[in-house]
C-alpha positions as CSV (number, residue, x, y, z in Angstrom):
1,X,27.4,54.1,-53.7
2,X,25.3,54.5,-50.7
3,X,25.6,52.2,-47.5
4,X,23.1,51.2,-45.5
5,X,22.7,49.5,-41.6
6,X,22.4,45.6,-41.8
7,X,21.2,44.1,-38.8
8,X,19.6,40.7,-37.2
9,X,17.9,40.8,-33.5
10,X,19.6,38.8,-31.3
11,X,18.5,36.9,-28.2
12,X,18.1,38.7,-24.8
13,X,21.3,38.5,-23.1
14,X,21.2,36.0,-20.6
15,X,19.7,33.7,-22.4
16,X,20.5,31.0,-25.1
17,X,18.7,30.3,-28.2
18,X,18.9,26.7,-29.1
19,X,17.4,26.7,-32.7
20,X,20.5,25.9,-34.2
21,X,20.7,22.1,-33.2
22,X,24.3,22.1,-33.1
23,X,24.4,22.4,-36.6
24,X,28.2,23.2,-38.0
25,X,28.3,26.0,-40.3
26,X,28.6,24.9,-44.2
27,X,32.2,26.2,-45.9
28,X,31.5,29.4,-47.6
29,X,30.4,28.6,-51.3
30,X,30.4,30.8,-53.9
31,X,28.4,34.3,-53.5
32,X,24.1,33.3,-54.9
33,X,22.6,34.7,-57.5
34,X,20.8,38.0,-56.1
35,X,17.5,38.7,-56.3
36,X,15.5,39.8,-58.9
37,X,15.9,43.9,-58.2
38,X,18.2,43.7,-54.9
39,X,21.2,46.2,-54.7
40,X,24.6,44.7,-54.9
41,X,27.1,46.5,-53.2
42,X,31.2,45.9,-53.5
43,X,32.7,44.7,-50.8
44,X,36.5,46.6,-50.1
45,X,37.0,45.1,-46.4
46,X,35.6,42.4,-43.6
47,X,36.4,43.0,-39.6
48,X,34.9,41.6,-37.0
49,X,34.8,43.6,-33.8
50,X,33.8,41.9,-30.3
51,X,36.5,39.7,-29.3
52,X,40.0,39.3,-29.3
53,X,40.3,35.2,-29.4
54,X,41.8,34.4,-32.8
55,X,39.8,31.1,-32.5
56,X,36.5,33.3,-32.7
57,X,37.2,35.6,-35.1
58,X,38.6,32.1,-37.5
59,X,35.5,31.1,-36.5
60,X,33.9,33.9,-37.9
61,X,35.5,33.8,-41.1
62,X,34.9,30.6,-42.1
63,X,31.3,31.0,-41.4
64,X,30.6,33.9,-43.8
65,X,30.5,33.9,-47.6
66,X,31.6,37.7,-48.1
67,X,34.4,38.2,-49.0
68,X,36.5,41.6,-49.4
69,X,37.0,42.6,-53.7
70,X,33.3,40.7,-54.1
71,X,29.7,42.2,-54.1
72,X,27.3,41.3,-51.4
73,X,23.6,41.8,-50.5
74,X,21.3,42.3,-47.7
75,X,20.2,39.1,-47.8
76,X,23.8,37.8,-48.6
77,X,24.9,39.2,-45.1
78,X,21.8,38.0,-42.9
79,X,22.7,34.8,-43.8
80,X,26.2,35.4,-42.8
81,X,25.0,36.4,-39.4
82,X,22.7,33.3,-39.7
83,X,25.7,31.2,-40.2
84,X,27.9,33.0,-37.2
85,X,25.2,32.5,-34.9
86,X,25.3,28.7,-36.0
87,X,28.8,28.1,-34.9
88,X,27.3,28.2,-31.6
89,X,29.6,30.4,-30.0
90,X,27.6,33.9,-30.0
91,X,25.0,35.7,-28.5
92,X,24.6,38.3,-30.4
93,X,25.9,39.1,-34.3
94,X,25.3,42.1,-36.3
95,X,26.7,42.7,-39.3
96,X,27.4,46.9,-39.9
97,X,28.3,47.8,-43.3
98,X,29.8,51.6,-43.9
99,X,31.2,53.5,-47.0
100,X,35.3,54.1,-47.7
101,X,37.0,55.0,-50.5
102,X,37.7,51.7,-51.6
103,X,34.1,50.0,-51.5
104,X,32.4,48.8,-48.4
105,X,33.4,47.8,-45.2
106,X,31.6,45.3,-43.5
107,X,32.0,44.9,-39.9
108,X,30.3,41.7,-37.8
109,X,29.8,42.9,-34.5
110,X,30.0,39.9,-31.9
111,X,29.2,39.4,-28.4
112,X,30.6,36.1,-27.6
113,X,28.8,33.6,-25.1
114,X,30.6,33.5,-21.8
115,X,33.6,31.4,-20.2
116,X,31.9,28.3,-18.8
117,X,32.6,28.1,-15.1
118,X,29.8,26.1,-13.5
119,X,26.6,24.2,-13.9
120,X,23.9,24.2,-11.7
121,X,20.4,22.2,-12.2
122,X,17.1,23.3,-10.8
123,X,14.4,20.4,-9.9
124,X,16.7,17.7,-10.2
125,X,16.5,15.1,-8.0
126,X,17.8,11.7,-8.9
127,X,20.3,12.9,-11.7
128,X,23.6,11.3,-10.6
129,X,26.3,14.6,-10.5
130,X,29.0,12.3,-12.0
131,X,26.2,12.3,-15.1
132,X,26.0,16.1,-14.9
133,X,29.9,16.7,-14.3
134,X,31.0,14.2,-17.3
135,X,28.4,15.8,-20.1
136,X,30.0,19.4,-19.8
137,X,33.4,18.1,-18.9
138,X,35.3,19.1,-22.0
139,X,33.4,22.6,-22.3
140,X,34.4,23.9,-18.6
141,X,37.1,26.7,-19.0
142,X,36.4,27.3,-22.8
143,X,33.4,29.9,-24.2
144,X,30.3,28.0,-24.2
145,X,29.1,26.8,-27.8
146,X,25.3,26.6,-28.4
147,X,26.0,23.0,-30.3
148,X,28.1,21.3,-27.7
149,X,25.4,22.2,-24.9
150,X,22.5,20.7,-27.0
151,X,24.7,17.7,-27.2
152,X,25.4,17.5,-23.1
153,X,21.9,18.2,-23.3
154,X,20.7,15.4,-25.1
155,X,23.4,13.1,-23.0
156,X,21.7,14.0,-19.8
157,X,18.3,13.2,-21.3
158,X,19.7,10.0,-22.3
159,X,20.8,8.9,-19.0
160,X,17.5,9.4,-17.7
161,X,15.6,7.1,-20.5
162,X,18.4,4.6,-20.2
163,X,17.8,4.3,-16.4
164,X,13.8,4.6,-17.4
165,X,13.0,7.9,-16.1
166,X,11.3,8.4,-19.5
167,X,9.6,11.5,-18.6
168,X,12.3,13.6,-17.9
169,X,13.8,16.6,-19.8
170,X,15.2,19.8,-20.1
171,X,12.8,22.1,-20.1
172,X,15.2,25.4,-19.6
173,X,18.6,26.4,-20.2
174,X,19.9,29.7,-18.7
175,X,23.7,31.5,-18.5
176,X,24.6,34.4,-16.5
177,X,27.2,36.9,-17.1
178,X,29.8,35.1,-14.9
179,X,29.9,31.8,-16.5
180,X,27.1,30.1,-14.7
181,X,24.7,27.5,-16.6
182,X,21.4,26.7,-15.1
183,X,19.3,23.9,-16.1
184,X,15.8,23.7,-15.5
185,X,14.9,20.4,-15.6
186,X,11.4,18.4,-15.3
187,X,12.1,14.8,-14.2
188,X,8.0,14.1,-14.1
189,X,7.5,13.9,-10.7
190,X,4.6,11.4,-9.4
191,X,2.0,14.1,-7.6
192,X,-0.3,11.2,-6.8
193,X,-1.3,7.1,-7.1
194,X,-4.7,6.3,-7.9
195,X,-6.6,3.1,-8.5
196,X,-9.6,2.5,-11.0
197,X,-11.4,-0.4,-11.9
198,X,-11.3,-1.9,-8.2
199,X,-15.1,-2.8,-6.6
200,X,-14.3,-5.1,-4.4
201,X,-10.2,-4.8,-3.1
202,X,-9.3,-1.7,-1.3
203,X,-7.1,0.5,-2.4
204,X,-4.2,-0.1,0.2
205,X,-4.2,-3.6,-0.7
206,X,-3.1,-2.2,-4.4
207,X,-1.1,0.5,-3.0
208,X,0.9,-0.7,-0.7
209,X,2.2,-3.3,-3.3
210,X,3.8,-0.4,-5.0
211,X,7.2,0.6,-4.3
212,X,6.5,3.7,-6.1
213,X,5.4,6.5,-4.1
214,X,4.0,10.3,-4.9
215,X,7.0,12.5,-4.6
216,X,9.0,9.6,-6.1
217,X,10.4,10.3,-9.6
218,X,8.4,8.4,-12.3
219,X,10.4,5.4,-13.5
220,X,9.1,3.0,-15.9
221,X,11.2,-0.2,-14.7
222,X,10.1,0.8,-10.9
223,X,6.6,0.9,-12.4
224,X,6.7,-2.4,-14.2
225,X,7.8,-4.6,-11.4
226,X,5.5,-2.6,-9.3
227,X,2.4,-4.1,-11.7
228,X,4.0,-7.2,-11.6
229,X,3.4,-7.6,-7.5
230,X,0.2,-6.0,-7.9
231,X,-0.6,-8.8,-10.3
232,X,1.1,-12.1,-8.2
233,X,-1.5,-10.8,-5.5
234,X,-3.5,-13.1,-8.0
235,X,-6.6,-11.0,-6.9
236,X,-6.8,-9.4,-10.9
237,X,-7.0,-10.5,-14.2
238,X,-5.7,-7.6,-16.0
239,X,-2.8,-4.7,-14.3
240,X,-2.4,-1.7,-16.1
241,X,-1.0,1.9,-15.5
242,X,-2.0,5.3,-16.8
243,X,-0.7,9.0,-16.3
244,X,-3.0,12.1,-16.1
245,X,-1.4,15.7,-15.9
246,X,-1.3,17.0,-12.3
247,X,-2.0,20.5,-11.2
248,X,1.3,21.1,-11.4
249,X,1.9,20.7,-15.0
250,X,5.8,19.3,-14.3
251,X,4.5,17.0,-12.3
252,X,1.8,13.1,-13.2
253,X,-1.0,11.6,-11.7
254,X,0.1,7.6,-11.7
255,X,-3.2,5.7,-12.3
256,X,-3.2,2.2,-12.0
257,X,-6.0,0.4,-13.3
258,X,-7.0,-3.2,-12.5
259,X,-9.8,-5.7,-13.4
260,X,-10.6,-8.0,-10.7
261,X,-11.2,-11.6,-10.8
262,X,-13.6,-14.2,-9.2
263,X,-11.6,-14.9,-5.6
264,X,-14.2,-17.3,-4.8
265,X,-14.4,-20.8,-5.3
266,X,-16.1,-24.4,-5.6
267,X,-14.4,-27.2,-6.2
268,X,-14.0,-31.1,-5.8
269,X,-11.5,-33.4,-6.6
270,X,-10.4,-36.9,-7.5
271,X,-7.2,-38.8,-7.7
272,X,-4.7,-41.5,-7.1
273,X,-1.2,-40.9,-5.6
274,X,1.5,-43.8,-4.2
275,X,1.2,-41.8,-0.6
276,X,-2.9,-41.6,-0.1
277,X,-3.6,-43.8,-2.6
278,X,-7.4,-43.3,-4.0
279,X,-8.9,-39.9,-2.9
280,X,-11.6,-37.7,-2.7
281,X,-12.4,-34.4,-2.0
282,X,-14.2,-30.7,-1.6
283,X,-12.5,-27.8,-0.9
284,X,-14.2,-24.3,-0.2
285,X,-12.4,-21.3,-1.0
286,X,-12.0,-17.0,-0.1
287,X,-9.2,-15.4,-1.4
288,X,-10.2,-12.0,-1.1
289,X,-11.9,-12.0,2.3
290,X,-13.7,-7.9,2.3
291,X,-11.7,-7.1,-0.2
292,X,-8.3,-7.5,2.1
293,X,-6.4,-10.0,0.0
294,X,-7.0,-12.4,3.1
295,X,-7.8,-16.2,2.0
296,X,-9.8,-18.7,4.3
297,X,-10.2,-21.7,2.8
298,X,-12.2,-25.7,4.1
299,X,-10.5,-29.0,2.5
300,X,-12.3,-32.1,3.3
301,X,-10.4,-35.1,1.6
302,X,-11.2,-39.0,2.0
303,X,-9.4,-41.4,1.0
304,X,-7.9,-45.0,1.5
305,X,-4.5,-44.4,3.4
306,X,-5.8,-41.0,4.2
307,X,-8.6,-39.0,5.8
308,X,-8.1,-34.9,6.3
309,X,-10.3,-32.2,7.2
310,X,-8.3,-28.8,7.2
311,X,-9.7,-25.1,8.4
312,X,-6.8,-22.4,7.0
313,X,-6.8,-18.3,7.7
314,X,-4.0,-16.4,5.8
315,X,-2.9,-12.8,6.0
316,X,-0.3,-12.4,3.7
317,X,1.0,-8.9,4.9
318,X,-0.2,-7.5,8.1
319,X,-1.2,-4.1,7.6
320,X,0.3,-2.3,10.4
321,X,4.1,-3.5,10.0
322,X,6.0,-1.9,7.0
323,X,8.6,-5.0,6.4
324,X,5.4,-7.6,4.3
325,X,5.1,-10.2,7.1
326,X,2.6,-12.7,6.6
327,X,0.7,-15.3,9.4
328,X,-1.7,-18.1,9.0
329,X,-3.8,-19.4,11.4
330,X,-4.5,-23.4,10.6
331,X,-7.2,-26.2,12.4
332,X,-7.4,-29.9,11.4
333,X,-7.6,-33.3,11.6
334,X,-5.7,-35.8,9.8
335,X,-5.6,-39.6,9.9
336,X,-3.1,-42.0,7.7
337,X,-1.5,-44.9,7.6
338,X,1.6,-45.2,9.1
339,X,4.7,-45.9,6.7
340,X,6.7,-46.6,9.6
341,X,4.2,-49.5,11.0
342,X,3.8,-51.5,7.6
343,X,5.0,-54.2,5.5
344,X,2.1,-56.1,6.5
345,X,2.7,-56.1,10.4
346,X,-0.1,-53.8,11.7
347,X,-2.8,-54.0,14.5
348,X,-3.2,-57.1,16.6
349,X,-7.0,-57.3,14.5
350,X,-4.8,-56.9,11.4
351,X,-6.1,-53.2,10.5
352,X,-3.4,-51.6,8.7
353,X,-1.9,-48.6,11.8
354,X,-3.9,-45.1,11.2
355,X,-2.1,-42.3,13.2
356,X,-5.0,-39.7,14.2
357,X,-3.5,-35.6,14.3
358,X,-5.5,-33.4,15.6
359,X,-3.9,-29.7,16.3
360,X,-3.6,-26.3,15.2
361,X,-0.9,-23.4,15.4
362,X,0.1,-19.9,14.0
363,X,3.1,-19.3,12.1
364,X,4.5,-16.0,11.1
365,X,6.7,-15.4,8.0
366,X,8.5,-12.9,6.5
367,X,11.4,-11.6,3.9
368,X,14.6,-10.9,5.9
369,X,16.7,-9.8,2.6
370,X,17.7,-10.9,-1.0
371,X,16.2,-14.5,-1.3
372,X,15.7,-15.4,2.0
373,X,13.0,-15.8,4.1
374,X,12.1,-16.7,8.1
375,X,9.3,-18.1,9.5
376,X,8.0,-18.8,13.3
377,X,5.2,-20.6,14.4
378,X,3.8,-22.4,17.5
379,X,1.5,-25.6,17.2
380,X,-0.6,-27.3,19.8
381,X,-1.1,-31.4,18.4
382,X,-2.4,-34.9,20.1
383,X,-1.9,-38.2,18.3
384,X,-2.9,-41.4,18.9
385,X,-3.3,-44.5,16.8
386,X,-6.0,-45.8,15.8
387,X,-7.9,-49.3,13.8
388,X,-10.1,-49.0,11.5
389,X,-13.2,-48.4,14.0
390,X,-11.6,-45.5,15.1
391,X,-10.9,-47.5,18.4
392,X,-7.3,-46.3,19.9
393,X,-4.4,-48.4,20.0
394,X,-1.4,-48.5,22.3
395,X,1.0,-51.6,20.4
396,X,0.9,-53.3,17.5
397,X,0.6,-56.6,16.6
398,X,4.0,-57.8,17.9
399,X,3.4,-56.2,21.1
400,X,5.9,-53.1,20.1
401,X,4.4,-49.8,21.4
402,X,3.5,-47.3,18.8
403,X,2.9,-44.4,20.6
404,X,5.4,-42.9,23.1
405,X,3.3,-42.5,25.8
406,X,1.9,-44.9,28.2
407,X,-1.9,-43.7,27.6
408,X,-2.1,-44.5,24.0
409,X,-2.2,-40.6,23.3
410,X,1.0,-37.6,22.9
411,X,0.6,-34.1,23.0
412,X,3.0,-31.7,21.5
413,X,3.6,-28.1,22.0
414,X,6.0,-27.1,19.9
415,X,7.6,-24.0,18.6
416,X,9.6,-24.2,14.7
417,X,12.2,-21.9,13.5
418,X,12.2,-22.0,9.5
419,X,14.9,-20.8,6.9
420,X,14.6,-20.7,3.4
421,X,16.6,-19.3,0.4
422,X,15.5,-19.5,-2.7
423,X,16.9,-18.6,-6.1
424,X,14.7,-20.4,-8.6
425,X,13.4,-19.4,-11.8
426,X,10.0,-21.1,-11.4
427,X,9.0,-22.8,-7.8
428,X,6.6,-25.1,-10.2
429,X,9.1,-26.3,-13.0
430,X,12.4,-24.6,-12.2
431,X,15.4,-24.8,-14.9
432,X,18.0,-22.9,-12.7
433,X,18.4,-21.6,-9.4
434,X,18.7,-23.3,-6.2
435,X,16.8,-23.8,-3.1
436,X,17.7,-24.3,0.9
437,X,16.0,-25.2,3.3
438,X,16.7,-25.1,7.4
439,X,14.2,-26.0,10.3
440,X,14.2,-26.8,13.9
441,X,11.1,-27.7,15.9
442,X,11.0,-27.8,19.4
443,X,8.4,-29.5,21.4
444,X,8.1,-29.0,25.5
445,X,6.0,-30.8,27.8
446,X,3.6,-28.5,29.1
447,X,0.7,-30.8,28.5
448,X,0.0,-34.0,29.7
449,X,1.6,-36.7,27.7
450,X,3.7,-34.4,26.0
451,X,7.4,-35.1,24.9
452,X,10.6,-32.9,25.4
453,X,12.1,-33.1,21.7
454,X,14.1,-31.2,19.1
455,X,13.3,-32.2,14.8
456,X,16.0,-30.8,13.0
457,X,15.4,-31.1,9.4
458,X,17.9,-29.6,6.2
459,X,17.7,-30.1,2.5
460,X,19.0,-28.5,-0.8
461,X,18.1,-29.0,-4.2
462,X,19.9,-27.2,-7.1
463,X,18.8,-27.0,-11.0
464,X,21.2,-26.5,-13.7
465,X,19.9,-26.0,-17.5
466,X,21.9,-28.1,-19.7
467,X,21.8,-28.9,-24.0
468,X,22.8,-32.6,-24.0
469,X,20.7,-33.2,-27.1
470,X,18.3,-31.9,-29.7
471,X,14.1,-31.8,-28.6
472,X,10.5,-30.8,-30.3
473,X,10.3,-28.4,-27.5
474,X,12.1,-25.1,-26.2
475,X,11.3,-26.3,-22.8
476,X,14.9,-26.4,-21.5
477,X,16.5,-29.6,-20.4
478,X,18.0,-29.6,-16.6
479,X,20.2,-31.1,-14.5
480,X,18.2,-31.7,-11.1
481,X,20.2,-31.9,-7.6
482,X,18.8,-32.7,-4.3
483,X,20.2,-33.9,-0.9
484,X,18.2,-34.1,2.7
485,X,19.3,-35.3,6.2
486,X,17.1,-34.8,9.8
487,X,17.6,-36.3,13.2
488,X,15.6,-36.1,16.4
489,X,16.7,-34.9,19.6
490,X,15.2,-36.2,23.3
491,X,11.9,-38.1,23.1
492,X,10.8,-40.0,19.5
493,X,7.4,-41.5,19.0
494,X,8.0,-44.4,17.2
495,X,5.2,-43.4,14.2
496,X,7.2,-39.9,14.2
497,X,10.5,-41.8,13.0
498,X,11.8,-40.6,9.8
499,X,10.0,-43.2,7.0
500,X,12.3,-43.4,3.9
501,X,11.3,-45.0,0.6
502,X,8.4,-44.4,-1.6
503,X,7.7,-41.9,-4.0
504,X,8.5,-39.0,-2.4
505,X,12.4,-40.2,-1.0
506,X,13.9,-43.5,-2.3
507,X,11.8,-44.6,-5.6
508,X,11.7,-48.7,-6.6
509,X,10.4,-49.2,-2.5
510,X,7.0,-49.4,-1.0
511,X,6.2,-45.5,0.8
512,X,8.7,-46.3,4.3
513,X,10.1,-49.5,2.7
514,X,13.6,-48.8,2.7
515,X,13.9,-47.7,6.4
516,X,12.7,-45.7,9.5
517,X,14.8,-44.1,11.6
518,X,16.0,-41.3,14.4
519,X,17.8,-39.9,11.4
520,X,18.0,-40.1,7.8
521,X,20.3,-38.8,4.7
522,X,18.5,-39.1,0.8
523,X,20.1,-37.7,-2.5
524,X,18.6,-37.7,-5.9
525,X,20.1,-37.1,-9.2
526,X,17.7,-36.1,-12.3
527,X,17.9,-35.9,-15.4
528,X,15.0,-33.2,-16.9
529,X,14.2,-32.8,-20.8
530,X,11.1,-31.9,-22.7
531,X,9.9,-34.7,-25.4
532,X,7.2,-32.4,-26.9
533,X,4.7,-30.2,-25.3
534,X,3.4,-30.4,-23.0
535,X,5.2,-33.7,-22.6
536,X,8.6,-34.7,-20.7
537,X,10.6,-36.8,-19.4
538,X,13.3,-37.9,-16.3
539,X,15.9,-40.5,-15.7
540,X,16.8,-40.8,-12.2
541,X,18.9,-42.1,-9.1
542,X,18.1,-42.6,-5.6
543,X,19.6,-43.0,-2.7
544,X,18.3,-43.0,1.3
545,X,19.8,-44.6,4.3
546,X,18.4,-44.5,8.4
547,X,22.3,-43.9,9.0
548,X,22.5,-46.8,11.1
549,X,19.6,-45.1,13.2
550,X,16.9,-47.8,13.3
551,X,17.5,-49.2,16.6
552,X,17.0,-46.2,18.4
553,X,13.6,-45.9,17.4
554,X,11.7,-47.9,20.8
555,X,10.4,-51.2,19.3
556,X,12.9,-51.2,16.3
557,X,9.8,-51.2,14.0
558,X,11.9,-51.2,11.1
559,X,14.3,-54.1,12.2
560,X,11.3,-56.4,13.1
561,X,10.1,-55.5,9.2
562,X,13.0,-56.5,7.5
563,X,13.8,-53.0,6.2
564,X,17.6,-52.7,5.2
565,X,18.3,-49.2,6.4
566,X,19.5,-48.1,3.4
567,X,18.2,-48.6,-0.4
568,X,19.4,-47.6,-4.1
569,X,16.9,-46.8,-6.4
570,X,17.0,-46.3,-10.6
571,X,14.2,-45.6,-12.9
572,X,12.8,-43.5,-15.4
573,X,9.4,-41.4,-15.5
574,X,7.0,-39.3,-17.6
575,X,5.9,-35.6,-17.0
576,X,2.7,-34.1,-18.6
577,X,2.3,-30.5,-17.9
578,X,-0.8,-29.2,-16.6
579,X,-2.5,-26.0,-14.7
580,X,-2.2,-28.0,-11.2
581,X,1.5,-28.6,-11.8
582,X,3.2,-31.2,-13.8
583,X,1.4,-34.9,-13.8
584,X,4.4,-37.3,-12.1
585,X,4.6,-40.8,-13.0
586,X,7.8,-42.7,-12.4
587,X,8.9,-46.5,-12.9
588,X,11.4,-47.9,-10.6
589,X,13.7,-50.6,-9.7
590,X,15.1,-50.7,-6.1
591,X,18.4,-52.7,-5.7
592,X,18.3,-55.4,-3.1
593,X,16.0,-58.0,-1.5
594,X,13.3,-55.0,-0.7
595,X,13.6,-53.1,-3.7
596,X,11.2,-54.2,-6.7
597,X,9.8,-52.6,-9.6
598,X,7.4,-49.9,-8.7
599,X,5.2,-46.9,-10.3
600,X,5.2,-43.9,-8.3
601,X,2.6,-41.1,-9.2
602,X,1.6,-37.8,-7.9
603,X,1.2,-33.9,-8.8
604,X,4.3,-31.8,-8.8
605,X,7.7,-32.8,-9.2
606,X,9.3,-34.9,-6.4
607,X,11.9,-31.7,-5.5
C-alpha cells in the first residue's frame, strides 16, 4: 500500500485567521462514505507531534475522526486538520501520513498559537482599559484560542455600540512570537463638520452649537443632543446629519444638514387679561438678524390699565467667549395703573393712578453649571405718575404722596444680580422638576431724584406628577407647589410697594386687593389634571400676606384702602392648551370682607 504527503496551508505565522467564528469542533462521528473512486488507506497509528500540553494534544483527538485499525481518505484527513484548526488553538496543522508494517501512520503536525502575555491596541482612543483588560481577562497566561478572541472581540465592539460609538471596530488582529496581541482598531474618527442646506445662517452659528468636534470620536448620542441644540436655536425647521467617507478611509466627514425657517415676522394681537384688562397690539419681529441668530424685535401694545412700547436686541451667545453667555439690550416705555393706588381712591380729578416707566438697561446671562444660571444687568429708569392727560401728579386724592421724591419724578440706577435653577421638564406645562429663583437689585443715587435702595426678591415652585384618578388624556396629572417672599431695603416709592392679590398672587381679590407692602410672603397649592385634550383643569389655594409691612410704605396706601394685609383664596379653573401657552381662566372666592368671587384670566399658567 503506498503512502502519500497530506497537507493544508496554513496562515503566515504571525498572524491569526479568524474564519472559524469560534466555532467548537463537532465529536468525531463515524468515518463518510468515500468518494466515488478515492483511495482508502488503513489507518495502524495517530500522533500528533508539536506540543507537549496534554490539553492540546486531547484537544487534537477529539477533533479528528481517524481513528487507528480504520480506513481514512485524503479528504477524510483535510477535514481533520479543518476541524484542529477549529478548536482555535493552532496556527498551523498538517497532517503527514507514512507507511509501517502495520498500516499507516498518521502524524498531525501542530504549531500551537502562543502564551498570551499582553494586549496592546492601535488607534484607540476612548476605549476604557478596564473594557480592554476585562475581555481577555480569563485568556492571559493560557495559549491563545482563535474562538475566545473573536468573542473578546465582539465584547469590545459591544462596549462601543452600547456607549454609541456605532462606528467602531476591529479592523486587525495581530500576535507576535512572544505573546503579544495587537489590535487594530477603527473607532471612525470625525475628519471634519460641514453644514448644507444653510442660505441664510452662518455656519459658526450651527457649529458652534455642536459639542462634537473633528478629531472627536463619532458618537451617535453626542450627535443627537448635538441636533437637538442646533434645533432649539428655533432658526430651522428640519436638523439632520449625514456621514461621507474622508480621505482617510478610517476616518468620516459629519454633515449636518438643516432647512431653515422664516425668522421674520408680522403680527398683531388682541386680548383680555385681569392685569391690563382689554389690549391691543403690533409687534415686529428679527430672529435671525444677518444670519447671526440675533433677534430684534418692536411691541407696541394699548390697552385700558396698560400702555407699552418696547425696543429689544438679543445676542444669545457672544461669539468671542467660549462659556454661551448671552446679553440683551432693552428701550421702553410703559404706563399702568397702579394696583397699589386703587380701590377706587385715585387722582384728586378721580383718574384712576397711571405710573409712567421710561428706561432701559443691559443684562448679561449665562450657564454657570448643571441647572443653574446667572445673570447681571444695569438699568437706567424715571417714573412719575400720571392722569389720564398725561399731566404728572405728585399725591393722590387724599393728599398721600405717590411718588418718593419731592418733584413728582424718581430716577433709578440700578444694578440686579439674578439666580436661577431650574429642573423642569417643560418651562410651558411642567409635570416634574422644580424651579428657584434668587434676585437682588440695587439702585444708587447718581441721578437726580434717585433713591438709595436694595429689592430682594426669592421664590420656588415645585411639580410633582401624581395618579389620583382615571382621565380621557395621557396628559399627566400634577401636584403644583409654589412659595415667594421680597422685601425692600433703604428708600420705597410708595407705587413700588409690593401689590398682592389678583390673578397673578392671591386669587378671589381685585389685582393689589389683599395688600401692599415693604414685604410680602404668597404660597399656592395646585392641583393639575387633564379632562380631555387639549382640555384641563385646577383646584387651588392661596395664600398672601404684607407681613405686617403696610405701614412702612409713606402714606400707608393700603391702610387708608381698607386692605387686610393678608388674604386666603380658594377656587377652581379651566386650562385649554394652545401654541401661545395654555389659556388660564380661574374662578375664585377670597375669605374675608375683601375677598369676593372673582374670574381671573390670562396666558400661561400662574407659576
Amino acid at each position: 500500500m503506498r503512502s502519500a504527503a497530506w497537507a493544508q496551508s496554513a496562515p503566515p505565522p504571525g498572524t491569526l485567521d479568524l474564519r472559524t467564528n469560534g466555532d467548537t469542533p463537532a465529536q468525531p462521528s463515524p468515518t463518510p462514505t468515500p468518494a466515488a473512486g478515492e483511495p482508502e488507506v488503513l489507518v495502524a497509528e495517530v500522533v500528533v507531534e508539536g506540543t507537549d500540553d496534554p490539553e492540546l494534544i486531547e484537544q487534537v483527538y477529539k477533533a479528528i475522526r481517524t481513528r487507528a485499525g480504520e480506513v481514512s481518505t485524503r479528504s477524510q484527513l483535510r477535514e481533520d486538520i479543518n476541524a484542529v484548526f477549529a478548536t482555535g488553538f493552532f496556527a498551523d496543522v498538517r497532517a503527514v501520513p507514512s507507511d509501517t508494517p502495520l498500516g499507516v501512520r498518521v502524524t498531525f503536525e501542530v504549531k500551537p498559537n502562543p502564551i498570551l502575555k499582553a494586549v496592546r491596541t492601535e488607534g484607540a482612543k476612548v476605549l476604557d482599559p478596564e473594557v480592554l483588560k476585562k475581555a481577555f481577562a480569563d485568556q492571559e497566561g493560557r495559549v491563545l484560542n482563535f474562538g475566545e478572541l473573536q468573542a473578546a472581540v465582539a465584547e469590545i465592539e459591544q462596549w462601543y455600540a452600547d456607549k454609541g460609538y456605532v462606528l467602531a471596530k476591529v479592523t486587525d488582529v495581530r500576535s507576535s512570537e512572544d505573546g503579544t496581541l495587537t489590535l487594530e482598531i477603527a473607532e471612525g474618527e470625525i475628519e471634519d463638520i460641514r453644514v448644507q442646506g444653510n442660505t441664510r445662517t452662518r455656519d459658526f452659528i450651527i457649529t458652534r452649537e455642536l459639542k462634537t468636534k473633528p478629531g472627536d470620536v463619532f458618537n451617535r448620542n453626542q450627535i443627537q443632543k448635538d441636533l437637538q441644540a442646533v434645533f432649539d436655536l428655533n432658526l430651522f425647521q428640519d436638523v439632520n446629519v449625514g456621514l461621507n467617507p474622508g480621505q482617510d478611509p478610517n476616518k468620516v466627514v459629519v454633515v449636518v444638514n438643516v432647512e431653515e425657517r422664516r425668522t421674520g415676522t408680522l403680527s398683531g394681537t388682541i386680548g383680555v387679561s385681569s392685569a391690563t384688562g382689554v389690549f391691543a397690539g403690533l409687534n415686529v419681529s428679527e430672529e435671525n438678524l444677518g444670519g447671526n441668530n440675533q433677534s430684534a424685535s418692536f411691541n407696541v401694545q394699548v390697552g385700558t390699565n396698560e400702555t407699552l412700547f418696547d425696543l429689544n436686541f438679543t445676542d444669545p451667545r457672544i461669539a468671542t467667549l467660549e462659556i454661551p453667555t448671552s446679553y440683551n439690550v432693552n428701550i421702553a416705555n410703559q404706563q399702568s395703573s397702579s394696583f397699589v393706588f386703587n380701590e377706587g381712591l385715585t387722582l384728586p380729578n378721580g383718574d384712576p393712578v397711571r405710573i409712567n416707566r421710561l428706561g432701559g438697561g443691559v443684562t448679561f446671562s449665562r450657564p454657570i453649571g448643571g441647572n443653574w444660571r446667572a445673570s447681571l444687568g444695569t438699568r437706567v429708569q424715571f417714573v412719575e405718575a400720571r392722569n389720564s392727560n398725561g399731566e404728572q401728579e405728585r399725591f393722590d386724592v387724599l393728599g398721600n404722596p405717590i411718588t418718593f421724591s419731592a418733584s413728582g419724578q424718581d430716577s433709578y440706577t440700578t444694578l440686579r444680580f439674578g439666580l436661577v435653577h431650574d429642573s423642569r421638564d417643560n418651562p410651558n406645562s411642567p409635570s416634574q422638576g422644580s424651579v428657584f429663583r434668587l434676585s437682588t437689585e440695587q439702585s444708587v443715587r447718581l441721578l437726580e431724584n434717585g433713591l438709595n435702595a436694595n429689592r430682594l426678591e426669592t421664590s420656588y415652585s415645585q411639580f410633582i406628577p401624581v395618579k389620583l384618578f382615571e382621565t380621557r388624556s395621557e396628559r399627566p396629572q400634577v401636584l403644583a407647589f409654589d412659595v415667594r417672599a421680597g422685601t425692600t431695603i433703604g428708600d420705597l416709592a410708595p407705587y413700588d410697594a409690593f401689590p398682592i392679590g389678583g390673578g397673578s398672587s392671591v386669587r378671589g381679590f381685585f389685582e393689589g386687593g389683599v395688600g401692599s407692602g415693604r414685604s410680602f410672603a404668597t404660597a399656592t397649592a395646585e392641583l393639575r389634571f387633564p379632562l380631555f385634550d387639549p382640555v384641563g383643569a385646577v383646584v387651588f389655594a392661596d395664600y398672601g400676606t404684607d407681613l405686617g409691612s403696610g405701614a412702612a410704605v409713606i402714606g400707608n396706601p393700603a391702610a387708608v384702602r381698607n386692605k387686610p394685609g393678608s388674604g386666603l383664596g380658594l377656587g377652581a379653573g379651566i386650562r385649554i392648551q394652545s401654541p401661545l401657552g395654555p389659556l388660564r381662566i380661574d374662578y375664585a372666592i377670597g375669605q374675608g370682607e375683601a375677598g369676593r368671587p372673582q374670574l381671573h384670566f390670562g396666558i400661561g399658567e400662574k407659576f
